[in-house]
C-alpha positions in Angstrom: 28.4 -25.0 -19.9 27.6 -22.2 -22.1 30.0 -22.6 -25.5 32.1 -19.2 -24.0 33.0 -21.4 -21.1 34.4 -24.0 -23.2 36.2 -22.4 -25.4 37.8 -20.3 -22.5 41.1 -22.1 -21.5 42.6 -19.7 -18.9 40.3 -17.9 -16.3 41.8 -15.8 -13.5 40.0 -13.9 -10.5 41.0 -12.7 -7.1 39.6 -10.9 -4.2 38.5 -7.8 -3.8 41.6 -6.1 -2.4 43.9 -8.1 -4.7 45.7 -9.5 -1.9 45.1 -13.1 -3.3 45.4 -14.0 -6.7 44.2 -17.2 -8.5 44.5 -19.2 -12.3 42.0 -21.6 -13.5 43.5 -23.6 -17.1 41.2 -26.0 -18.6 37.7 -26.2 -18.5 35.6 -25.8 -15.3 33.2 -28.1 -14.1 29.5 -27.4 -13.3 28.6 -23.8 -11.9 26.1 -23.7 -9.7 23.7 -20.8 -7.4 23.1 -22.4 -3.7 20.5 -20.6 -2.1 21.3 -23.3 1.4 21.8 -20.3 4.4 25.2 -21.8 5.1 25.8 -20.1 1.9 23.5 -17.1 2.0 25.8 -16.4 5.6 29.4 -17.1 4.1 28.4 -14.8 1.2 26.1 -12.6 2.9 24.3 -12.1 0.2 20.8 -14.7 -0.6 22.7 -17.4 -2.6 26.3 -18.0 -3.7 27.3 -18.7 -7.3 30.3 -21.2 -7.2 31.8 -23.4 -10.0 33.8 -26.7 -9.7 37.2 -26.6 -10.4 36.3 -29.9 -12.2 39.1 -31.1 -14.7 40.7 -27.8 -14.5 43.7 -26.8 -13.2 43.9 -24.5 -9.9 47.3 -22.1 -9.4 46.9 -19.3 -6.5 48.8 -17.2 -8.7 49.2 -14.4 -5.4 48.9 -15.2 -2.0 46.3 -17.9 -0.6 42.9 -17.9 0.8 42.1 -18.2 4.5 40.2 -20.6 5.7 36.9 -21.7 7.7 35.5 -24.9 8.3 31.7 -24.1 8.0 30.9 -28.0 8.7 32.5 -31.2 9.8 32.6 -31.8 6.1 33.4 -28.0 4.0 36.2 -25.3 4.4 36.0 -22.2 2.6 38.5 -20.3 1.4 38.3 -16.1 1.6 40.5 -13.5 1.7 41.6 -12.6 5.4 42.5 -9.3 4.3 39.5 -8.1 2.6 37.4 -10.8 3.4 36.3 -11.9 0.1 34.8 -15.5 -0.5 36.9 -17.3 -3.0 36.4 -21.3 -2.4 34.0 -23.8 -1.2 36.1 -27.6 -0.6 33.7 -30.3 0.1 34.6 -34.0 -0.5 32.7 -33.9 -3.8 35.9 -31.3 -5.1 36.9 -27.8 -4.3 34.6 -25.1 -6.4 35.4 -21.3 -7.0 32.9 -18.0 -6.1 31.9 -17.1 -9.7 31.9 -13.6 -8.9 35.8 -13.9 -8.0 36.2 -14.3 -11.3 37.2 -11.4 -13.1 34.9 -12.3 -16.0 31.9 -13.7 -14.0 30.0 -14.3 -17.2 32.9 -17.1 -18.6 31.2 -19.3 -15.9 27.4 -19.0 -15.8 25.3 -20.9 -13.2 22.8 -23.7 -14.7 21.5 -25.4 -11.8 20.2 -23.8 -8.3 20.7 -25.8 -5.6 19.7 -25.3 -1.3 16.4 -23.9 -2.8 14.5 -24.8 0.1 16.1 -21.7 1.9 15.7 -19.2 -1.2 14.2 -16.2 0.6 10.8 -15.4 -0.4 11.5 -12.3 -1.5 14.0 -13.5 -4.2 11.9 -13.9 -7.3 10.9 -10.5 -6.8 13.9 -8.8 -7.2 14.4 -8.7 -11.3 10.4 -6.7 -11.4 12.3 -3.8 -8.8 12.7 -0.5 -10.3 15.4 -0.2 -11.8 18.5 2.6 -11.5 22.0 2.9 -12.6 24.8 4.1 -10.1 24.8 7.8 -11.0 21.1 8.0 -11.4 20.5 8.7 -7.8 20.2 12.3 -7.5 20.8 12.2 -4.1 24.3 10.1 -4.3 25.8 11.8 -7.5 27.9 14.2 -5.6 29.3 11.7 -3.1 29.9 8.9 -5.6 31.6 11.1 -7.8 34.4 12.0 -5.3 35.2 8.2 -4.7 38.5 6.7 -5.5 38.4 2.9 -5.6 41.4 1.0 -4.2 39.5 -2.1 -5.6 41.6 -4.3 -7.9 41.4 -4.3 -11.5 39.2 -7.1 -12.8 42.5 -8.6 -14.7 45.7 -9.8 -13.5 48.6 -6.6 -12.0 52.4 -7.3 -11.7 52.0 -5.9 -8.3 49.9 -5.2 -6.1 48.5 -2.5 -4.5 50.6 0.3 -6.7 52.8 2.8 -5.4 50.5 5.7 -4.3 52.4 9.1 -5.3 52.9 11.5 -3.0 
């Protein structure tokens, strides 16, 4: 645990849509990357940053996660509206998606696990070019036109707000 993570007391996070809400208080337990292609699949994405719950304690502060038994053994939890990954329950404890979070960087991964499925093309991604959002020449017009309906990365009264007319 990095000393922000301990000294943070109450995290909270959601899904993408902000259909489901959630409230971490205490410290988490271990966070973690898994790189096993159970995860890679429920993420869709080549690993899956999760942290344990641990001695913390869980509220699903709006709505509740959906979910899927992956194996005999793990459910997890997404949004069935936006289909955000929130949760991975295994025996071992139930763990959140770091990037759920809406500070990902309170809970850090320091340990990589399932790195026997790690796509070999992984360790190459931090030496690709490099390019921020409106740097692309080609996409500056489009992207500057969008209007996200993503929620905020903090916690809203309600949910989705009234559009105006």
């Amino acid at each position: 645990m990095t000393k922000r993570q301990v000294q943070t007391s109450t995290l909270s996070g959601g899904c993408q849509c902000g259909a489901v809400r959630f409230r971490l208080t205490g410290a988490p337990g271990t966070s973690s990357v898994c790189y096993c292609r159970m995860c890679q699949k429920a993420a869709a994405s080549p690993a899956l940053a999760l942290v344990s719950v641990g001695g913390a304690s869980l509220e699903w502060t709006r709505g509740a996660p959906s979910w899927f038994h992956s194996s005999s053994a793990v459910r997890r939890g997404f949004c069935n509206q936006c289909g955000t990954p929130l949760a991975y329950d295994a025996p071992d404890g139930l763990a959140l998606t770091v990037l759920a979070f809406d500070d990902p960087d309170c809970v850090p991964p320091v340990i990589a696990y399932g790195v026997e499925a790690k796509r070999i093309w992984c360790d190459g991604i931090p030496a690709l070019p490099e390019r921020k959002t409106l740097e692309d020449p080609e996409a500056v017009s489009f992207l500057k036109t969008l209007v996200s309906y993503q929620h905020p990365d903090h916690d809203t009264e309600t949910w989705p707000p009234e559009r105006k007319p």
